[in-house]
N, C-alpha and C positions, 0 to 999 in steps of 0.2 A: 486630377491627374489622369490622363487618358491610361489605358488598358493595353497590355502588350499587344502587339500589330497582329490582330488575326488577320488579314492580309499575309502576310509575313507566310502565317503556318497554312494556309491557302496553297501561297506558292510553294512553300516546301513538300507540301503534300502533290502536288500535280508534277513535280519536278523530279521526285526521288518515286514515287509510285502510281503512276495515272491509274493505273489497273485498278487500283483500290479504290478511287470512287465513282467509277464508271457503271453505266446501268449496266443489268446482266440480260443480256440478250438472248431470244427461248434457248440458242443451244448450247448454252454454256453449258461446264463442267459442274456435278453436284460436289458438294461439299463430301469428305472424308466421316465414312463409321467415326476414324477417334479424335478428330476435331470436333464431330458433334457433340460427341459424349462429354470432350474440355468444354467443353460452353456451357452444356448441362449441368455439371459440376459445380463451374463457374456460378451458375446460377442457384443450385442449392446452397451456398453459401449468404445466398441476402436472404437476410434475416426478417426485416422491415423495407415496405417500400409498397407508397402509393400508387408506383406504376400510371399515373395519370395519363402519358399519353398512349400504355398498352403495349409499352414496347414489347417488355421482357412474355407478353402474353401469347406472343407470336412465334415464341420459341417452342416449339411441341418435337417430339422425339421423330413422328412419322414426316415432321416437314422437312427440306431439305435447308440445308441453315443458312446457307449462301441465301436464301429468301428471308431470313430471320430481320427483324428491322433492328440497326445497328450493328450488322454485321456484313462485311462486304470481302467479298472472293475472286480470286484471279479464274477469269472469262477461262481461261486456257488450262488448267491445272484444278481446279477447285479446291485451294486451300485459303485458307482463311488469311486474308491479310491486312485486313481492320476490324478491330473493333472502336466503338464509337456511342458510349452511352454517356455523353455528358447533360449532366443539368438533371437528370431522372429520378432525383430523389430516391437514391438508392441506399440502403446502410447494410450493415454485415463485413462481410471477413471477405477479401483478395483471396481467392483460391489459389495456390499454386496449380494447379489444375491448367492456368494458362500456359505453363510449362508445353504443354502437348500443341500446341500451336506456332512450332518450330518456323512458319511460316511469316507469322507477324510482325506485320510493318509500321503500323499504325494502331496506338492504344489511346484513348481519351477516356478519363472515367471521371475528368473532373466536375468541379463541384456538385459532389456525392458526399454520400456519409459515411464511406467506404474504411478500413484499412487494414493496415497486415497485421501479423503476430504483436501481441502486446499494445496495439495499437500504431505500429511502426510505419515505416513504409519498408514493403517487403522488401528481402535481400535478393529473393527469385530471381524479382525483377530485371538483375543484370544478366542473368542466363539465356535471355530474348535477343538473341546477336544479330536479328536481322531489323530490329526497330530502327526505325528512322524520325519518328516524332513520338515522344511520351508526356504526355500532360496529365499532370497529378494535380493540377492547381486547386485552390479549395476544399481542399479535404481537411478530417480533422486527425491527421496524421500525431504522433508526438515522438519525440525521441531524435536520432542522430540521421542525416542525412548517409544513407549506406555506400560506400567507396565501390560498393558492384557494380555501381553505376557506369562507371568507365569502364566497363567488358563492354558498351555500347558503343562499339567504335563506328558503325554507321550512321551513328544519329543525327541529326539534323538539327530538330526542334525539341528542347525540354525544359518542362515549364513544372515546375514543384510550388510557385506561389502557394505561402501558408499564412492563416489567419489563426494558428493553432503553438504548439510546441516544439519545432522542430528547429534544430541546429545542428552545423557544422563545425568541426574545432580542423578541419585539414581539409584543401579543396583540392589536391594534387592529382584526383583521378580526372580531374577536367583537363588535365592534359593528355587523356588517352583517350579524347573525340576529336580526333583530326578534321571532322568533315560537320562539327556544329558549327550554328548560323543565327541558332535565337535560343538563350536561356536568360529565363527567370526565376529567381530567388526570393521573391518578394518577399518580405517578412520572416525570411527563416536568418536565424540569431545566427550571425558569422564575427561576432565579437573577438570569438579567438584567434581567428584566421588575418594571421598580421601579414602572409604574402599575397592574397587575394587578388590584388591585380599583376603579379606574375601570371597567375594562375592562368585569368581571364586574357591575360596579351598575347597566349600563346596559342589561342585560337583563332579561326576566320569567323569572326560573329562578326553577322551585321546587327541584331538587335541584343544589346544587355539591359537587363531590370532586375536593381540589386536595390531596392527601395524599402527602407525601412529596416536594413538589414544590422543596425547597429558597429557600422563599419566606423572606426577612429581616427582612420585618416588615408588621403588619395596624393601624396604626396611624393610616394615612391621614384626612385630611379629606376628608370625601365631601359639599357639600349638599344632595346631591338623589343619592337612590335606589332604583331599581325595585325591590330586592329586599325594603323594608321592606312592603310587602304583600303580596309572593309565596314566600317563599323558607322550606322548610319543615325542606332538610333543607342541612348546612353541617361538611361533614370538611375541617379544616386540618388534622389531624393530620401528625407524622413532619414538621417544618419547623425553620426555625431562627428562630423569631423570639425578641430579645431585650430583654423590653419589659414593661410594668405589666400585667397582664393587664388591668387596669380601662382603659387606652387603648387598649383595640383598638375596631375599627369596627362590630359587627355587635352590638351590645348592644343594639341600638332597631333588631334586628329581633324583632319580638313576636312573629309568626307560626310562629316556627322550632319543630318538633318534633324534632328532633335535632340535638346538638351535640356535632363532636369536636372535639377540640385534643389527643390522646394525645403525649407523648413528643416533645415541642419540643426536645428536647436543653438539657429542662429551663430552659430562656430565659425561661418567664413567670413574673411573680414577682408578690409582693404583692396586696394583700384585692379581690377580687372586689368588681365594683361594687355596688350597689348596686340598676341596672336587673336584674339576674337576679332578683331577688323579683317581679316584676312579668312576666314570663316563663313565663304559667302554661299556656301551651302543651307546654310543653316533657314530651317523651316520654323522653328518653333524652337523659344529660347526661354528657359523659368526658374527664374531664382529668389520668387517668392521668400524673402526673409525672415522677418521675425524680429531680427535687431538692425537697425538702422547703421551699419559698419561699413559699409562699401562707396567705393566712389567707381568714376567711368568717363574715360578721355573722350573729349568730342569724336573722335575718328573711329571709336572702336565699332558703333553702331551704324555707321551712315553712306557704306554701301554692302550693308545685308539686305538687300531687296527683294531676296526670296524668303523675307521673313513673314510668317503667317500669322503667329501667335509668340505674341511678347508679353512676359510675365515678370514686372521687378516690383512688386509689392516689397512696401516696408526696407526696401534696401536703402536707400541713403539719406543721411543724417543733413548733409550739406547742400542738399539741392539737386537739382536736375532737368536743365534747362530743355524747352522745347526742342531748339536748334542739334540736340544728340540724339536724337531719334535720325530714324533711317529718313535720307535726301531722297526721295526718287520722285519719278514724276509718277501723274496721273495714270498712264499706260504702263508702267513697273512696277507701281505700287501693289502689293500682294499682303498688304497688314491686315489681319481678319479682327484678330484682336488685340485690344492694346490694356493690361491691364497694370495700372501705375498708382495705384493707393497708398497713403499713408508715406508720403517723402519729401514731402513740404515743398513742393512744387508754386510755384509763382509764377506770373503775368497770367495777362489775356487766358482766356477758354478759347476763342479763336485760333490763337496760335499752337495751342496743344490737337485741334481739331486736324488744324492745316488744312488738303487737300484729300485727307484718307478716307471717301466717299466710298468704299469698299469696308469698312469697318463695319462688324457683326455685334462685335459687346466692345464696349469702351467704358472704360473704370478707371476715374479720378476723383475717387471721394479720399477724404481726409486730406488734403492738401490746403495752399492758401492761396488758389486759383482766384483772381480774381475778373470784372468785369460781368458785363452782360450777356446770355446765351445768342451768341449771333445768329440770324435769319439761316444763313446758311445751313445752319442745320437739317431743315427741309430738302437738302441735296441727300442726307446719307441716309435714304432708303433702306439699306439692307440691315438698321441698326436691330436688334433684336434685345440689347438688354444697355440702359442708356443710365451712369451709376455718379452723379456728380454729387452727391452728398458730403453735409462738413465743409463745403469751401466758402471764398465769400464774395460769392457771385449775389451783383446787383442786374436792377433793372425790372423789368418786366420776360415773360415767357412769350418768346415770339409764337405768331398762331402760325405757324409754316409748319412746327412741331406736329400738326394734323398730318402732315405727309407721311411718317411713320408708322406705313401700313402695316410691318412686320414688328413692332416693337410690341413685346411681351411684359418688359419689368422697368419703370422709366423711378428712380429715386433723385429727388432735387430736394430732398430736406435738408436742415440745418444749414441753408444760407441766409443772403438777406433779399430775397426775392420779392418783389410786391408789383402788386398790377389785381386786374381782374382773368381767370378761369374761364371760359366759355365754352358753349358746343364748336362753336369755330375752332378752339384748339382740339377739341375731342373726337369730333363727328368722325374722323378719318381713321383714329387708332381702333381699329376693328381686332385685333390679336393681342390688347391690351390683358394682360391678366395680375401686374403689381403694379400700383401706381401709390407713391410714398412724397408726399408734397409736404410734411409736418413741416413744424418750427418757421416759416417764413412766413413775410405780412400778404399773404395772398388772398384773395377774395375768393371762392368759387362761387361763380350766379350760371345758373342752368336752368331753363325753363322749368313748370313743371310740369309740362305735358312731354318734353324731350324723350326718344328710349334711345340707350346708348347703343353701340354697336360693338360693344363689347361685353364679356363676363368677364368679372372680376373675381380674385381669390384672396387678395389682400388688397386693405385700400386705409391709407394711412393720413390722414388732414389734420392734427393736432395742433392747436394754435392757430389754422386757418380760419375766416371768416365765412360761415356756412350757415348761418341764419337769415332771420330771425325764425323761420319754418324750417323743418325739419325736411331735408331734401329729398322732393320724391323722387326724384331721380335714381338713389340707391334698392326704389325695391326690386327692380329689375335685375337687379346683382345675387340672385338666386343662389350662387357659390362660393359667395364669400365665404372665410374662416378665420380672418382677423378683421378688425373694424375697429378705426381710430378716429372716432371724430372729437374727441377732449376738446375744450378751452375754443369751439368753435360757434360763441353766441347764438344757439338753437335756445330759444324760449318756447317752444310747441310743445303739445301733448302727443305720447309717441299716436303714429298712426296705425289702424287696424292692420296693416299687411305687416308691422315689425317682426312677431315670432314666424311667421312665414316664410315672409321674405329672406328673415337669417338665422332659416331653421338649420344651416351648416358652420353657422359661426362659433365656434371656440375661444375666443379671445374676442373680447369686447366691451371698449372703454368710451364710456359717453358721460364723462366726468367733466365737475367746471363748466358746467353748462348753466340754465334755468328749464330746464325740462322739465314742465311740470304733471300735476293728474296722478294715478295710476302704474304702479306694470302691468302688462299686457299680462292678462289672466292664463294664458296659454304659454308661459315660458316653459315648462317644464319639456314641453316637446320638444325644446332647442337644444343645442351639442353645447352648450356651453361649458367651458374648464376655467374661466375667467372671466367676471365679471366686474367692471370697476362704475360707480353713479354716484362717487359721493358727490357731494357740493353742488346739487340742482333742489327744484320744489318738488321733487318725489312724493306725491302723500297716500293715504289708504293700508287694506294691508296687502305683505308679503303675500306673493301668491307662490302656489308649488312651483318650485325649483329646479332646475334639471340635477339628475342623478347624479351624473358628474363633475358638477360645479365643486373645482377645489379652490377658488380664490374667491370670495366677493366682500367688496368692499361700497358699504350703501351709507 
């Protein structure tokens, strides 16, 4: 799930305060005796803190603070009108001490280890009347989200994302920020808050992220809403709503370029309205399920053509034919990614492919795809993660697959694929870093004088046929950390570069073989946390072990 739109708070900040992060030119204004002294303050208050990049070191009494790093002041006034210490690994106590900086426009103190009284998030905080972005996100806040909050009628941007304890039982001061544009709630428990989207429709937000927030339902009658002309971007994701997906409220907002609802604990159920066809704004669409309950009219999807990133995992039980994907041509097409697993999809892999030579990650595993991987493949260049696993694709792998300059993670296990493997399919995948071939009748034959032109991190051939030698090909693969070659006829003695070569490897199964001789005298130098050999001619003895080996099975 992408990250609320720093973008977003980019703009909000150059929009509502340019001054605040413009360089300070020699002759600007120094900073205030007792805004220095707030910062100071400010700064006695942490407690702990690595300070790694040296920020808080540059704050000294005798320097003028408007120079202070993370802190930025109006060129013309010299008051302090951002601060900005996120990521700093800071902990300790919010000083109200910010109080003295009557001027502040901008505060960032997230993810820190920051927080207010008892652990809270301070009530101060709404006493700042002239903030216009406050980001508190990641911190380890606990307690009730403070209703001070709405004394912030200027704000703009406010982002409270918690990964901690904090909740809301009344959201009604969010309707005293006439001029917000982006809040996120992420994680903070709003289970009590049965008006919640009154709340939020009486704003002009273009970006809400309410994800995870244990919301029960989006169902509401709204008749009158700000967000139907404004509101661009809209993550419910991670909730519990349990409800028609077609009665939720936010279907007649036309404007919206992105839309989550992942992983409702699979609560939304039944066909998509009918307003989604009419939605053609929409950039990115994710309704990653969980339970297989929904259906979808051919029309709803097939003139979103500004769609980038389509997300329906696990959503339907009944099928979902190629022909309901978005119609566009070649020059409209804008689908980045399509990711459709787990809905038992049928026909051709060519026709789920179509023309979408623009496609970046394509995920259609678990389905009953059938046919052979068409040559065309070799057209879509920009594929980066290539996910057909679990269907039951025949044939052989076309060598055109070499064209796949940028493809980093390629899975085709668990079909019924067979043919021979060769450097002609390989030589080309240079950015290769997962390659997961198990369970089919495939041959891998690779010189063994070959060197790939890639490093691998995981490399998965179980049930492949990769003997009767032991592939030298893999010693080059220096960064492995999983290795599956099980059940793949190797009768060799491992060779002298094995603990070397996978001296990174963690996970390591070369079981069901005939491997015979020795283990390598030198395993203990290896990262090994698993290690699986039963059922080969292993003989001799055990030699020392790696420290962390917590599985082995010999």
């Amino acid at each position: 799930m992408p990250p609320p739109n720093s973008l977003l708070l980019l703009a909000v900040l150059l929009a509502a305060s340019p001054h605040a992060l413009a360089q300070q030119p020699p002759a600007a204004a120094a900073c205030t005796p007792q805004e220095r002294d707030a910062l100071l303050a400010f700064k006695q208050g942490i407690t702990i803190s690595s300070d790694a990049a040296g920020l808080l070191a540059s704050w000294r009494r005798k320097e003028d603070c408007c120079r202070w790093r993370g802190v930025r002041c109006s060129n013309r006034t010299g008051h302090v009108v951002a601060l900005n210490l996120r990521g700093q690994e800071l902990a300790g106590e919010i000083s109200p001490s910010l109080l003295s900086l009557p001027h502040l426009e901008h505060l960032d103190l997230s993810s820190n280890s920051l927080v207010g009284p008892a652990g809270s998030i301070p009530e101060f905080l709404g006493s700042l009347r002239n903030l216009r972005c406050l980001n508190l996100s990641g911190m380890p806040f606990s307690g009730e989200v403070p209703p001070h909050l709405g004394n912030l009628s200027k704000l703009h941007y406010l982002d409270l994302s918690s990964y901690a304890n904090v909740y809301s039982e009344d959201l009604s001061w969010l309707t005293r920020l006439p001029l917000l544009r982006f809040l996120s709630l992420i994680f903070v428990d709003l289970s009590m808050v049965s008006d919640w989207a009154h709340a939020v429709n009486a704003l002009p937000l273009r970006s809400l992220h309410l994800e995870g927030c244990s919301l029960k339902s989006a169902n509401q009658s709204l008749p009158h809403s700000n967000l139907t002309t404004t509101l661009e971007v809209l993550n419910l994701g991670v909730n519990k709503f349990d409800q028609p997906v077609a009665s939720c409220w936010f279907w007649n907002l036309t404007r919206l370029k992105r839309l989550y609802l992942d992983y409702n604990n699979g609560g939304l159920y039944g066909p998509f309205p009918d307003a989604l066809g009419g939605m053609v704004s929409l950039q990115e669409l994710s309704f990653s399920a969980g339970r297989n309950t929904m259906s979808m009219a051919s029309a709803h999807l097939k003139n979103l053509c500004n769609l980038r990133f389509l997300y329906l995992d696990n959503c339907f039980s009944n099928g979902f034919e190629a022909e309901r994907l978005p119609q566009c041509s070649s020059s409209s097409n804008k689908l980045q990614e399509l990711r459709l697993s787990g809905n038992q999809l049928t026909g051709p892999l060519a026709d789920w492919m179509g023309h979408r030579t623009s496609l970046v990650i394509l995920d259609l595993g678990f389905n009953k795809i059938t046919g052979p991987i068409p040559e065309v493949i070799g057209r879509f260049t920009d594929l980066k993660a290539l996910y057909l696993f679990g269907n039951h694709l025949t044939g052989h792998v076309p060598p055109e697959i070499r064209n796949l300059a940028n493809l980093t993670w390629l899975d085709l296990s668990e079909n019924h694929l067979n043919g021979l493997i060769t450097e002609q399919h390989l030589h080309g995948l240079k950015s290769l870093q997962h390659v997961i071939l198990s369970h089919n009748q495939l041959e891998i034959v690779v010189d063994s004088e070959w060197v790939p032109p890639f490093r691998l991190q995981e490399a998965r051939f179980a049930s492949c046929q990769m003997g009767p030698l032991f592939p030298a090909w893999l010693k080059w693969q220096v960064d492995l950390t999983h290795l599956d070659i099980s059940s793949t006829r190797i009768t060799d003695r491992f060779p002298d570069w094995f603990s070397s070569s996978f001296s990174k490897v963690t996970y390591l199964d070369i079981s069901n073989n005939r491997i015979s001789g020795a283990l390598p005298k030198n395993m203990g130098n290896m990262s090994l946390g698993a290690l699986y050999s039963s059922s080969n001619n292993i003989s001799g003895r055990i030699p020392q072990l790696p420290r962390n080996l917590g599985t082995l099975d010999i």
